[in-house]
C-alpha positions in Angstrom: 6.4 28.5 -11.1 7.3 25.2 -10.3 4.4 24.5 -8.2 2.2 25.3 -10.8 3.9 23.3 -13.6 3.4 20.9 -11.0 -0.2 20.8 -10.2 -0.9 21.6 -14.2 0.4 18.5 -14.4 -1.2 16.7 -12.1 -4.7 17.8 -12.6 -3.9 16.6 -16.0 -2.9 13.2 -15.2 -6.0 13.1 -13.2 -8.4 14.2 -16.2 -6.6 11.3 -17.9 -7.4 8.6 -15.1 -10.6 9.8 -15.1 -11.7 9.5 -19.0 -9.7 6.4 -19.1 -12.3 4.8 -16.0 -15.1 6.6 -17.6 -14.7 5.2 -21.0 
């Protein structure tokens, strides 16, 4: 479970780096 609180949240933080280099 931890894991995949863990990679939620990373795949997040990555959507956000992305949109922030995008826009």
């Amino acid at each position: 479970m931890e894991d995949k609180y863990w990679h939620m949240k990373l795949e997040t933080s990555l959507l956000s780096d992305n949109s922030r280099m995008k826009f």
